[in-house]
PDBQT receptor file of N, H, CA, C and O in Angstrom, charges set to zero:
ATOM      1  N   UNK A   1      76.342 137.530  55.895  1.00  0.00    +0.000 N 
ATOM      2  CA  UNK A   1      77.234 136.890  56.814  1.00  0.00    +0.000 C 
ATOM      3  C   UNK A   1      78.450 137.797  56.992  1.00  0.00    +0.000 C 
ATOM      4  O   UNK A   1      79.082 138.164  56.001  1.00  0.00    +0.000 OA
ATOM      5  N   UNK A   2      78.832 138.205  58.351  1.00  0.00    +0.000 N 
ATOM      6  H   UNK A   2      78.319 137.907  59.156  1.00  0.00    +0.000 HD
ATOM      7  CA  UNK A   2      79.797 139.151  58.423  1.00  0.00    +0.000 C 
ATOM      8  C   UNK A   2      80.731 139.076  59.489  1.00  0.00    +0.000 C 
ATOM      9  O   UNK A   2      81.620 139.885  59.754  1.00  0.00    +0.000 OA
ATOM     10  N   UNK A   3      80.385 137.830  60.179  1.00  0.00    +0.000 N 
ATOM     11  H   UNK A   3      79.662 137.173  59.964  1.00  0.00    +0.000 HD
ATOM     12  CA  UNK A   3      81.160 137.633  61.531  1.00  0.00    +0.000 C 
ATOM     13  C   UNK A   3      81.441 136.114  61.174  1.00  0.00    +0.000 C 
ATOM     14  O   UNK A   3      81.070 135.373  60.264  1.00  0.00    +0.000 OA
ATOM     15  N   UNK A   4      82.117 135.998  62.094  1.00  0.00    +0.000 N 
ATOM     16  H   UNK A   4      82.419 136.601  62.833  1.00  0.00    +0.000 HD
ATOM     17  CA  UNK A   4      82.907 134.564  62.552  1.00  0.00    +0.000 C 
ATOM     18  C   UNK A   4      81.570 133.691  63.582  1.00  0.00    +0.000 C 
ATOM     19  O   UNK A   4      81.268 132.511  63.403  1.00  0.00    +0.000 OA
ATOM     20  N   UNK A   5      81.045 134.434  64.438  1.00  0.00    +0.000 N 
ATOM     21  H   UNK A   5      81.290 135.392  64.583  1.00  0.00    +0.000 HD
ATOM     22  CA  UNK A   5      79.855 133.794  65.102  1.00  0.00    +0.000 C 
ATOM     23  C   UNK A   5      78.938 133.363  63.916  1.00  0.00    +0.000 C 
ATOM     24  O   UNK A   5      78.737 132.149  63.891  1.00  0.00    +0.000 OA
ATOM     25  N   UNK A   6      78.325 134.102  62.904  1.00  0.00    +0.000 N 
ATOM     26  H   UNK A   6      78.488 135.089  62.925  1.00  0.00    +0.000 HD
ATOM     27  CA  UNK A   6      76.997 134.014  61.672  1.00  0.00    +0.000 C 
ATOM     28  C   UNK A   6      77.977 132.870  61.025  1.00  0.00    +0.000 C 
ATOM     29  O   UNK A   6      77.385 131.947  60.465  1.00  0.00    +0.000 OA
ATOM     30  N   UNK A   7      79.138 132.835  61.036  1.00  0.00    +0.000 N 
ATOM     31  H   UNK A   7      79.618 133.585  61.491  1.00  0.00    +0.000 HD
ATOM     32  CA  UNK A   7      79.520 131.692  60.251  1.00  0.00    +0.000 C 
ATOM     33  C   UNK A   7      79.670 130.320  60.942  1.00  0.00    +0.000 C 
ATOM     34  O   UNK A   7      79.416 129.249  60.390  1.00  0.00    +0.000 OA
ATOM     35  N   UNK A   8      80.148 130.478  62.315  1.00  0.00    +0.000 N 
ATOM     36  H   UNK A   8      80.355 131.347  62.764  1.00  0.00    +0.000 HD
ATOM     37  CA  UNK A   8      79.639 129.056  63.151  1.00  0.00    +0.000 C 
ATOM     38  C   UNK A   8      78.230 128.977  62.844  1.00  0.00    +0.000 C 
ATOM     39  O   UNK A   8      78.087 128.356  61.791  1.00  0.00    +0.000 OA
ATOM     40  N   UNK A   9      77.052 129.384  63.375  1.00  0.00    +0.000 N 
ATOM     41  H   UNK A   9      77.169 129.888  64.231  1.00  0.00    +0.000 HD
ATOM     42  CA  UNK A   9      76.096 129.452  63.264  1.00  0.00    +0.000 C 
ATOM     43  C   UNK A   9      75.414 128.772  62.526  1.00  0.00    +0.000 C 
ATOM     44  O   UNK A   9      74.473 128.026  62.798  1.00  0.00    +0.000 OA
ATOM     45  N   UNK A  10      76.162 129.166  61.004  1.00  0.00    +0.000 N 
ATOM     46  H   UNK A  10      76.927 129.772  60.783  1.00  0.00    +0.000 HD
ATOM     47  CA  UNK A  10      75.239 128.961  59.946  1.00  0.00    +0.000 C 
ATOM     48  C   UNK A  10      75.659 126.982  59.748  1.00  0.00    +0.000 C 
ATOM     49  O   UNK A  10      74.922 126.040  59.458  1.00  0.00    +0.000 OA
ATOM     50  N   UNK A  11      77.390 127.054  60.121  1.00  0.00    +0.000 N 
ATOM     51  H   UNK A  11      77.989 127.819  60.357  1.00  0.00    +0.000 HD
ATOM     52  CA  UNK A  11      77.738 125.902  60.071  1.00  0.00    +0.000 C 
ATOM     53  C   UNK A  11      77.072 124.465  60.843  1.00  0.00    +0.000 C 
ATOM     54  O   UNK A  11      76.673 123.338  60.547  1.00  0.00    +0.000 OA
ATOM     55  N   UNK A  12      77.255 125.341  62.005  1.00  0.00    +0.000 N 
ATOM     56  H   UNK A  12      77.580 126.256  62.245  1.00  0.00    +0.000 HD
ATOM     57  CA  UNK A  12      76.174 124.205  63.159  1.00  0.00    +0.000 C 
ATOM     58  C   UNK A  12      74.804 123.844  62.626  1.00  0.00    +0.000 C 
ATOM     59  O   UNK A  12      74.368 122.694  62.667  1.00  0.00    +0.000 OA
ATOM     60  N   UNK A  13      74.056 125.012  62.056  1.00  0.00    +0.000 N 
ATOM     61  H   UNK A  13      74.410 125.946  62.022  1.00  0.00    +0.000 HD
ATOM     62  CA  UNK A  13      72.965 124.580  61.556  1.00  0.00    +0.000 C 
ATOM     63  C   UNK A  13      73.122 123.335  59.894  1.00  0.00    +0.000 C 
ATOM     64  O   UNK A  13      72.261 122.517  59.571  1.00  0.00    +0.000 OA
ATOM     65  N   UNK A  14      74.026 123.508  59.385  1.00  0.00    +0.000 N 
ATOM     66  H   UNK A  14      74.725 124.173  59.648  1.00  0.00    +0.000 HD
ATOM     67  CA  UNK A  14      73.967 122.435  58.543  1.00  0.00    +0.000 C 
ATOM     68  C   UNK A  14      75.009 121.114  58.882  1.00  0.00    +0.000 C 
ATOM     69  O   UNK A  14      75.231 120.246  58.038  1.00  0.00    +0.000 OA
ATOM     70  N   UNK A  15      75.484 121.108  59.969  1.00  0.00    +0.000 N 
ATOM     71  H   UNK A  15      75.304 121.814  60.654  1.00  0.00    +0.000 HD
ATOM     72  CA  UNK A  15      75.589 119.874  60.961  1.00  0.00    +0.000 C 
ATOM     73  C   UNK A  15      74.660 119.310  60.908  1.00  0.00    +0.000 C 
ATOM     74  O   UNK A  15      74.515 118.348  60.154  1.00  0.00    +0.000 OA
ATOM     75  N   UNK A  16      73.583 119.840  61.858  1.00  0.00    +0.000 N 
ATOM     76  H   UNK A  16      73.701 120.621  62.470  1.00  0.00    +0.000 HD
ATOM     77  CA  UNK A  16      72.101 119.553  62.169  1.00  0.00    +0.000 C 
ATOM     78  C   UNK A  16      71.761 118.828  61.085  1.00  0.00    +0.000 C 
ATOM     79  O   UNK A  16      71.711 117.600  61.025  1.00  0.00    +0.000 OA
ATOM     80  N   UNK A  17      71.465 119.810  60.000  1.00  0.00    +0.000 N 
ATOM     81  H   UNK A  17      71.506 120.808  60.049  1.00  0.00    +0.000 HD
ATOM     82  CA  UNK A  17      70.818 119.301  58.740  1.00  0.00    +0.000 C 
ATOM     83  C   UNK A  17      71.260 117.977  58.189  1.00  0.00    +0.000 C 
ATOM     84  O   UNK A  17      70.450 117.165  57.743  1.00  0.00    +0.000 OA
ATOM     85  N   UNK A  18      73.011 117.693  58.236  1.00  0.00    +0.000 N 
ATOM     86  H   UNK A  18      73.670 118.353  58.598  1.00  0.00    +0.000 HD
ATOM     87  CA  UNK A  18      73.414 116.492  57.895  1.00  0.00    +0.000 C 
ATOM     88  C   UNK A  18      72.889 115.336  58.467  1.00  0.00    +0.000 C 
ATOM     89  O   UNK A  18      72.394 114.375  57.878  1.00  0.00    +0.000 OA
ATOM     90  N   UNK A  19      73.098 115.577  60.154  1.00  0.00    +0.000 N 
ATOM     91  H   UNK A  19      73.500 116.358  60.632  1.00  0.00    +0.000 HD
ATOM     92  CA  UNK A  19      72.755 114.294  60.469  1.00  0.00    +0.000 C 
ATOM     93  C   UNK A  19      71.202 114.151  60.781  1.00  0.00    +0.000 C 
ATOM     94  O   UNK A  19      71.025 113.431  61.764  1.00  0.00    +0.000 OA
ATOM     95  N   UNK A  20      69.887 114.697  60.150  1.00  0.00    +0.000 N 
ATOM     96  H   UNK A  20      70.031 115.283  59.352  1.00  0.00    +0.000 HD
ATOM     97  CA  UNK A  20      69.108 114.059  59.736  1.00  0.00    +0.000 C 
ATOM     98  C   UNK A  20      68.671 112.592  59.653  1.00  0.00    +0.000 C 
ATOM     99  O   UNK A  20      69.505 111.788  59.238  1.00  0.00    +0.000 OA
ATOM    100  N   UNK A  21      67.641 112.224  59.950  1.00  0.00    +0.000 N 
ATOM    101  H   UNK A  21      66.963 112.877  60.288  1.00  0.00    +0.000 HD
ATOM    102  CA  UNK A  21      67.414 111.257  59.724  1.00  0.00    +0.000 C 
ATOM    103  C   UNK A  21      66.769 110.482  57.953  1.00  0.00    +0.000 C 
ATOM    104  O   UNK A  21      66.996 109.379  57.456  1.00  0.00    +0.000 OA
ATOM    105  N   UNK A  22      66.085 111.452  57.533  1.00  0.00    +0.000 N 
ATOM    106  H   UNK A  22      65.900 112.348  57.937  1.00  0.00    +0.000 HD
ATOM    107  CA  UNK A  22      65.712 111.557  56.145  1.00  0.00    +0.000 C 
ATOM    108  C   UNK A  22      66.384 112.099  54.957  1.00  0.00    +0.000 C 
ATOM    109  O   UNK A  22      65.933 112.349  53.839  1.00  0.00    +0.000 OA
ATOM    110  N   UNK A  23      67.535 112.223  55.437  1.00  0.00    +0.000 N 
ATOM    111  H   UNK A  23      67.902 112.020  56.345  1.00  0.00    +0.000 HD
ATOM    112  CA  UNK A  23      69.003 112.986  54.564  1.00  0.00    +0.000 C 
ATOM    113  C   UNK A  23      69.649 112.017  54.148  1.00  0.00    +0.000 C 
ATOM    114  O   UNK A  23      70.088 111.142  54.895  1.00  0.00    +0.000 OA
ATOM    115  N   UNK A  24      69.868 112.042  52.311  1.00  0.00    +0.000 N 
ATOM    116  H   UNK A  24      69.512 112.752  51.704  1.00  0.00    +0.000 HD
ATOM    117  CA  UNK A  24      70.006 110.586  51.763  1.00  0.00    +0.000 C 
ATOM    118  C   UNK A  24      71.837 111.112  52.375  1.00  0.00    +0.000 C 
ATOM    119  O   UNK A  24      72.110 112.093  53.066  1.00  0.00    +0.000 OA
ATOM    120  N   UNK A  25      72.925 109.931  51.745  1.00  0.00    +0.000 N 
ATOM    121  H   UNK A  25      72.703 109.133  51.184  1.00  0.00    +0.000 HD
ATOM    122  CA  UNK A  25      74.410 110.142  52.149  1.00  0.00    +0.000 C 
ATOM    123  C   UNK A  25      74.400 111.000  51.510  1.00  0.00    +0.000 C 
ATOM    124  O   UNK A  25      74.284 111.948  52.287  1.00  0.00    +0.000 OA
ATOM    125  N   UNK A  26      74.459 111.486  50.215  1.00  0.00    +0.000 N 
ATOM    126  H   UNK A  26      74.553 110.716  49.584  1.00  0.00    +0.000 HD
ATOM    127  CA  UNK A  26      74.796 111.920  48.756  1.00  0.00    +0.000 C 
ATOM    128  C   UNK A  26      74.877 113.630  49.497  1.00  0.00    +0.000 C 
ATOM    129  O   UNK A  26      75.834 114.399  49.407  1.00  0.00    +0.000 OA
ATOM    130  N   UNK A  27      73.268 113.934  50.375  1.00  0.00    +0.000 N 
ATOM    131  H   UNK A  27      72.491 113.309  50.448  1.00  0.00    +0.000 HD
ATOM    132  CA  UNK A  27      72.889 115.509  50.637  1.00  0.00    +0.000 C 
ATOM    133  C   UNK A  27      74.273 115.399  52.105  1.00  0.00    +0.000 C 
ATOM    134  O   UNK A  27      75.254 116.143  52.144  1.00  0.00    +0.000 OA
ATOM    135  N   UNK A  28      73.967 114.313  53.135  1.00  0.00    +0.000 N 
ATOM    136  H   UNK A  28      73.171 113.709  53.103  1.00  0.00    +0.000 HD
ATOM    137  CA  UNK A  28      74.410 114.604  53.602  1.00  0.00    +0.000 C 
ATOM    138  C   UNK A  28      76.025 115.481  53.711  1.00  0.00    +0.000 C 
ATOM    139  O   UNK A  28      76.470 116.514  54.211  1.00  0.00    +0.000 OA
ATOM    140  N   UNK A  29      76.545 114.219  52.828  1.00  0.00    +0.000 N 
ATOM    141  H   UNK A  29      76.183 113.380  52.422  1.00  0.00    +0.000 HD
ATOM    142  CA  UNK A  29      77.949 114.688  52.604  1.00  0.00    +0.000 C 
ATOM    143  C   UNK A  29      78.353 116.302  51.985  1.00  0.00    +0.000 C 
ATOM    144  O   UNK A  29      79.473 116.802  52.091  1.00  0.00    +0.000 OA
ATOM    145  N   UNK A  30      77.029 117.033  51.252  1.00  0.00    +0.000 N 
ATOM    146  H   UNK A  30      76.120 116.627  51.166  1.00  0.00    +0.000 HD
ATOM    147  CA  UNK A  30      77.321 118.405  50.800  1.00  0.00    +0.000 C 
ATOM    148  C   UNK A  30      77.000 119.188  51.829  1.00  0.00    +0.000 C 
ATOM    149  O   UNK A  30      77.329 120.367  51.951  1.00  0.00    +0.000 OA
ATOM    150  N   UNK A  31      76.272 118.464  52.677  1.00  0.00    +0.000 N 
ATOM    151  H   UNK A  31      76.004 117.506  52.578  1.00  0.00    +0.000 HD
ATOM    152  CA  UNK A  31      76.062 119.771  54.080  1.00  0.00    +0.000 C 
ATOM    153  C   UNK A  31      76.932 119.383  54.784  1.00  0.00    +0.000 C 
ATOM    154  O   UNK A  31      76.877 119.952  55.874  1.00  0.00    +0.000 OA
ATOM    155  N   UNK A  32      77.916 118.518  54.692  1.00  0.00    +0.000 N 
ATOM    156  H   UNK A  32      77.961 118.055  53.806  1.00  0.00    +0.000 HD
ATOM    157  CA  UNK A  32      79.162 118.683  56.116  1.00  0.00    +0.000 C 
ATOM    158  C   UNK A  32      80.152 119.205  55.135  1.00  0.00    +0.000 C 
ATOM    159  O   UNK A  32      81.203 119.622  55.622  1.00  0.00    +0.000 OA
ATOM    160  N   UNK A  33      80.012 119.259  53.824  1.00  0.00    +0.000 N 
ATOM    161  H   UNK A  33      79.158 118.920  53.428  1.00  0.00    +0.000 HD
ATOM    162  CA  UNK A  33      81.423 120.264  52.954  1.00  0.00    +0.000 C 
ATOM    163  C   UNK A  33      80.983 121.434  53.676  1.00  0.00    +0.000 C 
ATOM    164  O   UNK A  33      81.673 121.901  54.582  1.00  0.00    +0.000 OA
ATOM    165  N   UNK A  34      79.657 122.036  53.266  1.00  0.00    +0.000 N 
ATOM    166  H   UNK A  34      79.096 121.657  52.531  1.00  0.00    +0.000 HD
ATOM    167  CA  UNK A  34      79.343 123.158  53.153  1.00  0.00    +0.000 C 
ATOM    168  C   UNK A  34      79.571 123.658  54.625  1.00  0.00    +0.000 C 
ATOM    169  O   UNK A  34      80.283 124.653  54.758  1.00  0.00    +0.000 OA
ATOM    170  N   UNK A  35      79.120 123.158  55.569  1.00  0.00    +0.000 N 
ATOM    171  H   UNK A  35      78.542 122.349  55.461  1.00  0.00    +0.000 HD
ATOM    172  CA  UNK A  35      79.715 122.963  57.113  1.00  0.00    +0.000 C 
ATOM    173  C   UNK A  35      81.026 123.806  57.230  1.00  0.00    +0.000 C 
ATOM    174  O   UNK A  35      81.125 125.003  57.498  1.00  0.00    +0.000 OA
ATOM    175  N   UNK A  36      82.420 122.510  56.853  1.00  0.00    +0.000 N 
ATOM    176  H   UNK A  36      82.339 121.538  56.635  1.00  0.00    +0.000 HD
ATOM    177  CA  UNK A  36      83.532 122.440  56.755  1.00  0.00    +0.000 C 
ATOM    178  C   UNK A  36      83.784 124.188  56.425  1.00  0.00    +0.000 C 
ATOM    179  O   UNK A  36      84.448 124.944  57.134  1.00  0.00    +0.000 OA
ATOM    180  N   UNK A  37      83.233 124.465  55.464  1.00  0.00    +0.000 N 
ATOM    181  H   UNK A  37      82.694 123.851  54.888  1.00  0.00    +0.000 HD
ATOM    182  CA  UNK A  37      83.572 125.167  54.287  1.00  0.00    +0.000 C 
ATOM    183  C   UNK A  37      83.211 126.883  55.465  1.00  0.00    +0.000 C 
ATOM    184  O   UNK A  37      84.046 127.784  55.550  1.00  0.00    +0.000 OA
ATOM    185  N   UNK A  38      82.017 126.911  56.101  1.00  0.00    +0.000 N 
ATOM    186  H   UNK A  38      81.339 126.179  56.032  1.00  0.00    +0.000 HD
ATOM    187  CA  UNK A  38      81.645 127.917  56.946  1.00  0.00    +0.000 C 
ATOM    188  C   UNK A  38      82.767 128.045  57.958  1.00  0.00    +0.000 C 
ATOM    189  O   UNK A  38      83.361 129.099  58.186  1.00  0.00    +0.000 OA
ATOM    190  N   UNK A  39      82.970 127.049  58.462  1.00  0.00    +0.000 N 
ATOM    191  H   UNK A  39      82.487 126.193  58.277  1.00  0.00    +0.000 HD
ATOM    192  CA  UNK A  39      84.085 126.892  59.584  1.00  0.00    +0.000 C 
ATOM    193  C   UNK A  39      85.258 127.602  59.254  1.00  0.00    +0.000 C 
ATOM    194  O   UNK A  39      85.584 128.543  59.978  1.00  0.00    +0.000 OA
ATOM    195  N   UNK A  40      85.896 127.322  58.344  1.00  0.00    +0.000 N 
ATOM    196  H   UNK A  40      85.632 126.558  57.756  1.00  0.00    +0.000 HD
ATOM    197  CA  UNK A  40      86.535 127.763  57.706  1.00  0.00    +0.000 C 
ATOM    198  C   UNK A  40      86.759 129.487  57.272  1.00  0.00    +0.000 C 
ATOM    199  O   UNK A  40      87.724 130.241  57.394  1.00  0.00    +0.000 OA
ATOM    200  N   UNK A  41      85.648 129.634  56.828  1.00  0.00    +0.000 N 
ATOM    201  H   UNK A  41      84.864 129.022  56.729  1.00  0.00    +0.000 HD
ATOM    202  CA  UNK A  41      85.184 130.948  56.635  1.00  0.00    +0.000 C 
ATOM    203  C   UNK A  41      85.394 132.095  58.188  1.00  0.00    +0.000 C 
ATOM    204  O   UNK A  41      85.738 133.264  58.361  1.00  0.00    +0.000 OA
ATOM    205  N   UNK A  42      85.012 131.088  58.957  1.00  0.00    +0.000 N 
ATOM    206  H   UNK A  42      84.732 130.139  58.816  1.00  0.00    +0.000 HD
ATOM    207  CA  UNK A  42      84.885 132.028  60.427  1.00  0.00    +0.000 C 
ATOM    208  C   UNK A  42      86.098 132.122  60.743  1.00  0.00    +0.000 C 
ATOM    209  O   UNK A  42      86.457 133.171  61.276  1.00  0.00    +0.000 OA
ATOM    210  N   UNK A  43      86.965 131.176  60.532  1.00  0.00    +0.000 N 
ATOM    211  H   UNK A  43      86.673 130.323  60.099  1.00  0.00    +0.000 HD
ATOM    212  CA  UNK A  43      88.241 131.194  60.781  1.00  0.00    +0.000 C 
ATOM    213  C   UNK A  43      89.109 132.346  60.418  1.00  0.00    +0.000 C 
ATOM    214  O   UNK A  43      90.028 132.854  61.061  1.00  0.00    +0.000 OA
ATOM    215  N   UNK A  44      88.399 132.789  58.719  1.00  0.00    +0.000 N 
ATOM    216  H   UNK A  44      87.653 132.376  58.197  1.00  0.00    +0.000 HD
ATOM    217  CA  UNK A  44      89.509 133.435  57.867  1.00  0.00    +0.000 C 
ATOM    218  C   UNK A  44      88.712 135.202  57.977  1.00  0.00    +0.000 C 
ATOM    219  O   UNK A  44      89.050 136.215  57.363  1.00  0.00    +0.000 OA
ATOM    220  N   UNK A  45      87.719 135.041  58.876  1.00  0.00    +0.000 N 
ATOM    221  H   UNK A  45      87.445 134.219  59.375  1.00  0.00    +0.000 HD
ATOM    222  CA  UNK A  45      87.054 136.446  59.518  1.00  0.00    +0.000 C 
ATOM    223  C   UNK A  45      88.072 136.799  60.777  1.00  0.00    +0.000 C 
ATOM    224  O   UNK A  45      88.693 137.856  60.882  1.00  0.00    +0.000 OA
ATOM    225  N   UNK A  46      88.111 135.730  61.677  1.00  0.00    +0.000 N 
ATOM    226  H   UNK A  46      87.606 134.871  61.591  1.00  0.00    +0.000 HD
ATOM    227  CA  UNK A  46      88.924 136.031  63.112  1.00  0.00    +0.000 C 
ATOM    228  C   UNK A  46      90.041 136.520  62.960  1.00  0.00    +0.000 C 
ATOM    229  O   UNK A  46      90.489 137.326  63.775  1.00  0.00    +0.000 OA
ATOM    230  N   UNK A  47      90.852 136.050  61.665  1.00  0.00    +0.000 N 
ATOM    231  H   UNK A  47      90.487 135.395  61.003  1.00  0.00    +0.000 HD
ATOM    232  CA  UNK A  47      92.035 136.131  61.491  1.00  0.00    +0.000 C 
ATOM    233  C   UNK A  47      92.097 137.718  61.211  1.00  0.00    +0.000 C 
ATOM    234  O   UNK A  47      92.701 138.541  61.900  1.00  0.00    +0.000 OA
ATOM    235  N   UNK A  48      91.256 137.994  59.922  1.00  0.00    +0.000 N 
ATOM    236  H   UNK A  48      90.765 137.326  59.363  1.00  0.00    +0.000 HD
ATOM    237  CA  UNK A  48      91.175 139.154  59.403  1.00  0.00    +0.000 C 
ATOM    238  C   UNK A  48      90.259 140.352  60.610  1.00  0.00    +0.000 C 
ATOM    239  O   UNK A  48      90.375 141.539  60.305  1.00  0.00    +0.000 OA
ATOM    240  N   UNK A  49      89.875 140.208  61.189  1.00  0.00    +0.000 N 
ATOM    241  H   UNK A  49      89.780 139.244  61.436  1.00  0.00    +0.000 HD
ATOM    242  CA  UNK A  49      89.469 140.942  62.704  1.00  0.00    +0.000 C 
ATOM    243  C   UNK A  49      91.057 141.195  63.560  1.00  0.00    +0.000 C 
ATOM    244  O   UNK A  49      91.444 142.264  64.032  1.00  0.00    +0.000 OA
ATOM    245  N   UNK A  50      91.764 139.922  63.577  1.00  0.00    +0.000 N 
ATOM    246  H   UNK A  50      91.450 139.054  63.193  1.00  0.00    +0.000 HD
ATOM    247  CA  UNK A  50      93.142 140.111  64.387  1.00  0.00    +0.000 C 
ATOM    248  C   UNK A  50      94.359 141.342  63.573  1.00  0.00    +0.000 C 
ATOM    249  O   UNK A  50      95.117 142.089  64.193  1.00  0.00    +0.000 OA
ATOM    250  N   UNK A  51      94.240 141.247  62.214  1.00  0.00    +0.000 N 
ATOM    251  H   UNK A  51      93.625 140.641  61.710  1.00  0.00    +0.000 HD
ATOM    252  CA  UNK A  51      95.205 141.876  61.744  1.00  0.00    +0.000 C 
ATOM    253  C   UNK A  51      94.393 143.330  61.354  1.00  0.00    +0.000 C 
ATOM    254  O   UNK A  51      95.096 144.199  60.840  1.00  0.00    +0.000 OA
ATOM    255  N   UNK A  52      93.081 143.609  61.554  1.00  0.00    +0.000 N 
ATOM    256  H   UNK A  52      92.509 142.903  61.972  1.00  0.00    +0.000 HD
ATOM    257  CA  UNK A  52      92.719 145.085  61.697  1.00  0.00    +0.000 C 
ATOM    258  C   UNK A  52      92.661 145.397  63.323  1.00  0.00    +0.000 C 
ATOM    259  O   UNK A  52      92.702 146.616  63.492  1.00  0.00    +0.000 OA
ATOM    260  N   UNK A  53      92.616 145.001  63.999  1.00  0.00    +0.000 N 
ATOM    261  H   UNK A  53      92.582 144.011  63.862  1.00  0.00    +0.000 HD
ATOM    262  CA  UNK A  53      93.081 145.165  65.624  1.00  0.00    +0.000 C 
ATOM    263  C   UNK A  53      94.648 145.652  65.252  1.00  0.00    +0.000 C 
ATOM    264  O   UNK A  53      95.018 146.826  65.238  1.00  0.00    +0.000 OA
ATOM    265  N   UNK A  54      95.543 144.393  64.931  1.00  0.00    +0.000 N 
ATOM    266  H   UNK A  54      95.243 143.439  64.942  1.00  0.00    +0.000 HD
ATOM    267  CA  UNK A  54      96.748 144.997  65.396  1.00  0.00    +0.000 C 
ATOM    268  C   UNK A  54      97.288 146.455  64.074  1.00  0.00    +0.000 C 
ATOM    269  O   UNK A  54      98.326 147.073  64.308  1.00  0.00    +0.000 OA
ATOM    270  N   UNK A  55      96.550 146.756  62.966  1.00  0.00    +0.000 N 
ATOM    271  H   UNK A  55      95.707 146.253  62.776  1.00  0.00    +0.000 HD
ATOM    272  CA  UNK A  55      97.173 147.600  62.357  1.00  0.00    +0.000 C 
ATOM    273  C   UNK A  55      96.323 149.246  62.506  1.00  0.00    +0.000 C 
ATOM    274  O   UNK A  55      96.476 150.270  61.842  1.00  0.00    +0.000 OA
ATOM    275  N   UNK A  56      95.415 148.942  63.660  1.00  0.00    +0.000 N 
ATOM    276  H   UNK A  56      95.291 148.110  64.200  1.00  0.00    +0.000 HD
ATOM    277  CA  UNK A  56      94.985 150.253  63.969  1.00  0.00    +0.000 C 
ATOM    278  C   UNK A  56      96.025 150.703  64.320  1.00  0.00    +0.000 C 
ATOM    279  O   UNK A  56      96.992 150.031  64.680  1.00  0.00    +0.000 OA
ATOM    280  N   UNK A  57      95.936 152.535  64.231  1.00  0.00    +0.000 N 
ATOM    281  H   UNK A  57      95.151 153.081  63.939  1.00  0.00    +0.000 HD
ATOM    282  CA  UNK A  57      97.108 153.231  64.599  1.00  0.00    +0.000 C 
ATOM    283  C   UNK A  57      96.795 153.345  66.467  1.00  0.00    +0.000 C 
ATOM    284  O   UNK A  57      97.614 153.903  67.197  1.00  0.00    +0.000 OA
TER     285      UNK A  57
């Protein structure tokens, strides 16, 4: 995982997975952390993409 897109990605796909229909609460609730948790991740890629943009010479 190396981008901010692979980390939406991966997140959306365990969206999906949560809301399942055969997904007890217990799983669900660790695939919308784990979700949360990607989102997050993409976030703290964009950021770190913005501050090697602005400190190229």
């Amino acid at each position: 995982m190396n981008t901010s897109d692979e980390c939406r990605a991966l997140a959306a796909n365990y969206r999906l997975r949560a809301a399942g229909d055969a997904v007890s609460l217990r799983r669900a609730a660790v695939l919308r952390n784990i979700a949360k948790s990607l989102a997050a991740l993409a976030s703290q890629y964009e950021i770190l993409e913005s501050i090697i943009a602005e400190e190229k010479p």
